[in-house]
C-alpha positions in Angstrom: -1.3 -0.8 -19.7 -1.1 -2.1 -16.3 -0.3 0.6 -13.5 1.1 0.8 -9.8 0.3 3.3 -7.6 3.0 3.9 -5.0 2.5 5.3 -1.3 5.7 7.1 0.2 4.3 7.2 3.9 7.7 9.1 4.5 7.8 13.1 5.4 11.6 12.5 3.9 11.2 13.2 -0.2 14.5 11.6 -0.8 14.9 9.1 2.6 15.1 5.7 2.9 11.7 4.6 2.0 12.0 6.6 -1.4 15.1 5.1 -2.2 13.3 1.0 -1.7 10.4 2.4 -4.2 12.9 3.8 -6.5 14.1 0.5 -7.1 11.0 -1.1 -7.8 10.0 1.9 -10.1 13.1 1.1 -12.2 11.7 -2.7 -12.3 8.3 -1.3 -13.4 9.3 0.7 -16.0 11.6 -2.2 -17.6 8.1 -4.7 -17.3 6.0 -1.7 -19.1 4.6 -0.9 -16.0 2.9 2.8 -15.3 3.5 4.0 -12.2 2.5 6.8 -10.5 3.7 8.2 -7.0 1.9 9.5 -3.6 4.4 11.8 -1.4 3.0 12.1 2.3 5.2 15.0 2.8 4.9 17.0 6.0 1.8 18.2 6.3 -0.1 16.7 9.2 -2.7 14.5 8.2 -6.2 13.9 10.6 -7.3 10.4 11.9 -10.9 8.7 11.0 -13.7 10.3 13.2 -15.9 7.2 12.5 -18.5 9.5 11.8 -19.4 7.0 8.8 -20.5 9.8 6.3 -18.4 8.2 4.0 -21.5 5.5 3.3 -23.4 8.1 1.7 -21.4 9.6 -0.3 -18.7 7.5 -1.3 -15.6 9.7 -0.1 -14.3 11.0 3.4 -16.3 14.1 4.7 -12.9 15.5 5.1 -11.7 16.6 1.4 -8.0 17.5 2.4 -6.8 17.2 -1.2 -4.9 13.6 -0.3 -6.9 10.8 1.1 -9.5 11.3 -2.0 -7.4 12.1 -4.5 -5.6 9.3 -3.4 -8.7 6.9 -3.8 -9.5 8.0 -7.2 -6.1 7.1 -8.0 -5.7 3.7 -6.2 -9.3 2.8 -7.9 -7.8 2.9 -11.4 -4.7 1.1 -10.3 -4.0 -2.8 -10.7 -1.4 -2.6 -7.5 -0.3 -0.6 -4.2 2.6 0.2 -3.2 2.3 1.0 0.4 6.1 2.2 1.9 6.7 3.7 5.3 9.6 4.7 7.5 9.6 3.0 11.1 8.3 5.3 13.8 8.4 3.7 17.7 7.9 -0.3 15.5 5.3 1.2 13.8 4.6 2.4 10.5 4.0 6.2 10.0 1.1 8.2 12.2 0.6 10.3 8.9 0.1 7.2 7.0 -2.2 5.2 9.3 -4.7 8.0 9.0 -4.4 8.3 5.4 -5.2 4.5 4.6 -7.7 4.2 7.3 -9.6 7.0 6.1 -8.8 5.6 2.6 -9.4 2.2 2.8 -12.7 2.7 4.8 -14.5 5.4 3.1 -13.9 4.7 -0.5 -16.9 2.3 -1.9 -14.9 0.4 -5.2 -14.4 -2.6 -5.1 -10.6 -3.2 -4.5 -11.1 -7.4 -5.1 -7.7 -9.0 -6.5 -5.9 -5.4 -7.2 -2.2 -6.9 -6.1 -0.7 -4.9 -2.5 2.5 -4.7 -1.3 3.9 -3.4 2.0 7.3 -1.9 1.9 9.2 -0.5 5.1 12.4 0.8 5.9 14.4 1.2 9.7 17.6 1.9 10.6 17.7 -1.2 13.0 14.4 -2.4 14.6 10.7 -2.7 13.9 10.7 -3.3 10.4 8.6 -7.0 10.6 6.0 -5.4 13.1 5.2 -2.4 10.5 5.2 -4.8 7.6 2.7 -7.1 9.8 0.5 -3.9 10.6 0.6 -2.7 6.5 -0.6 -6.0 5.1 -3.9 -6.0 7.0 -5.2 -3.5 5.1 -4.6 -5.8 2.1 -6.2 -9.2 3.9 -9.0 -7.2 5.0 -9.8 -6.2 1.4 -9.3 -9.3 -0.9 -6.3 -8.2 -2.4 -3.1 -10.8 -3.1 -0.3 -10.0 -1.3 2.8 -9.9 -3.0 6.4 -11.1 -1.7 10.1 -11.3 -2.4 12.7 -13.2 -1.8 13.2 -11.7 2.0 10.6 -9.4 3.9 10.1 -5.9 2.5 12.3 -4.2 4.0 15.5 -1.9 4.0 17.8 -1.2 6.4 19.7 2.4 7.1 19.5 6.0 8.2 20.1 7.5 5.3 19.6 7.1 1.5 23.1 6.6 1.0 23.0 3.9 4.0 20.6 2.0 1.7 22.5 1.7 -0.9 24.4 -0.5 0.7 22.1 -2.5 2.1 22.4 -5.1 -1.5 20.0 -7.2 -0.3 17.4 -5.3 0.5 17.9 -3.3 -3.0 17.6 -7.3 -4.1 14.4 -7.9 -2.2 12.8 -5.1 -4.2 13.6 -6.1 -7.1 12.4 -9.1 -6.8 8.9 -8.2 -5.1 8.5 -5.4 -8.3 9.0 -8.5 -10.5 6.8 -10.9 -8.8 4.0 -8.3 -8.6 4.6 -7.9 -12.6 3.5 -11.2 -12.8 0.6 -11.5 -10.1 -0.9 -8.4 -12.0 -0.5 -10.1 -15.3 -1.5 -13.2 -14.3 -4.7 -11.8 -12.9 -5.4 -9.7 -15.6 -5.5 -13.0 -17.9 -7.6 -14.9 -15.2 -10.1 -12.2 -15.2 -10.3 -12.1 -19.1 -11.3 -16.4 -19.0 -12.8 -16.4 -15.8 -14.0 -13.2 -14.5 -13.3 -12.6 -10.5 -14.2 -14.7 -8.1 -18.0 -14.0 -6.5 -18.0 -12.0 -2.9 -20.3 -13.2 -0.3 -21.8 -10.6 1.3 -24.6 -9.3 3.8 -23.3 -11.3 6.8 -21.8 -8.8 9.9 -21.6 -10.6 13.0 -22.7 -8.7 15.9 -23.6 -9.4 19.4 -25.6 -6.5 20.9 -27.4 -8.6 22.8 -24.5 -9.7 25.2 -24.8 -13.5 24.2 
């Protein structure tokens, strides 16, 4: 079976952004999806000291019972589910340092697993977040997925998102179409295996020219 791991980048259990993944849970479940959920919570959560340990052993130096328990479970997932509250047109501070610290120091290969960036704002900054939450995707050769409109909700509350229909839509429809990107890819792995990875280039210029 297929499964999704979801990121709530929200301190807020039951806010806005866990109301938008709700919805897409409900899709995933009806597709024969497994999901499985990440809650950020309030606990504060340290940045990347670019100390690059992480090369040698596979997993941040810093074992703060998230970031890489996190990784173990994004590395047996087909998709991500990335969802974050606004903060000052940006996504979650908590969050940043999480995938940062995720994204760089775990060693699997995350080649074709299907992302998707999710955000929620009671009026402003949703596009810049979701612009800022889909590079970790493009960096990483994963498909993107879409919907119908942006990934986004609008509100204050919960409750204010539940009336926001077409953002309720929009995740429907995103949960759907990344159904069938991690189908699809599933089959085009089984008949062609993944594509090949160049790798060994890193441009540099320590030279100054």
């Amino acid at each position: 079976m297929s499964k999704v791991l979801l990121i709530n980048g929200s301190p807020h259990v039951n806010g806005c952004t866990a109301r938008a993944l709700e919805e897409m849970i409900a899709v995933f479940r009806k597709e024969g999806i497994e999901t499985e959920l990440v809650q950020i919570g309030n606990k504060p959560v340290r940045g990347c000291i670019a100390c690059r340990r992480c090369s040698e052993n596979g997993e941040c130096v810093f074992d703060d019972d998230l970031v890489n328990a996190t990784a173990k479970k994004f590395e047996e997932a087909d998709g991500l589910v990335i969802g974050s509250p606004v903060f000052f047109a940006s996504p979650n501070g908590a969050l940043i340092s999480l995938l940062d610290r995720m994204f760089f120091s775990s060693s699997f290969s995350k080649q074709m697993k299907v992302g998707a960036a999710v955000v929620s704002c009671r009026r402003g900054g949703n596009s810049a977040s979701f612009d800022v939450l889909n590079k970790y995707f493009s960096i990483s050769g994963m498909p993107i997925a879409t919907s119908t409109y942006w990934n986004m909700v609008h509100g204050f509350s919960a409750e204010d998102v539940e009336k926001d229909l077409e953002g309720l839509q929009t995740m429907r429809n995103l949960a759907r179409n990344m159904t069938f990107m991690i189908r699809a890819i599933a089959d085009a792995k089984e008949c062609y295996g993944l594509p090949a990875e160049e790798e060994g280039a890193f441009t540099s210029f320590p030279d100054g020219k």
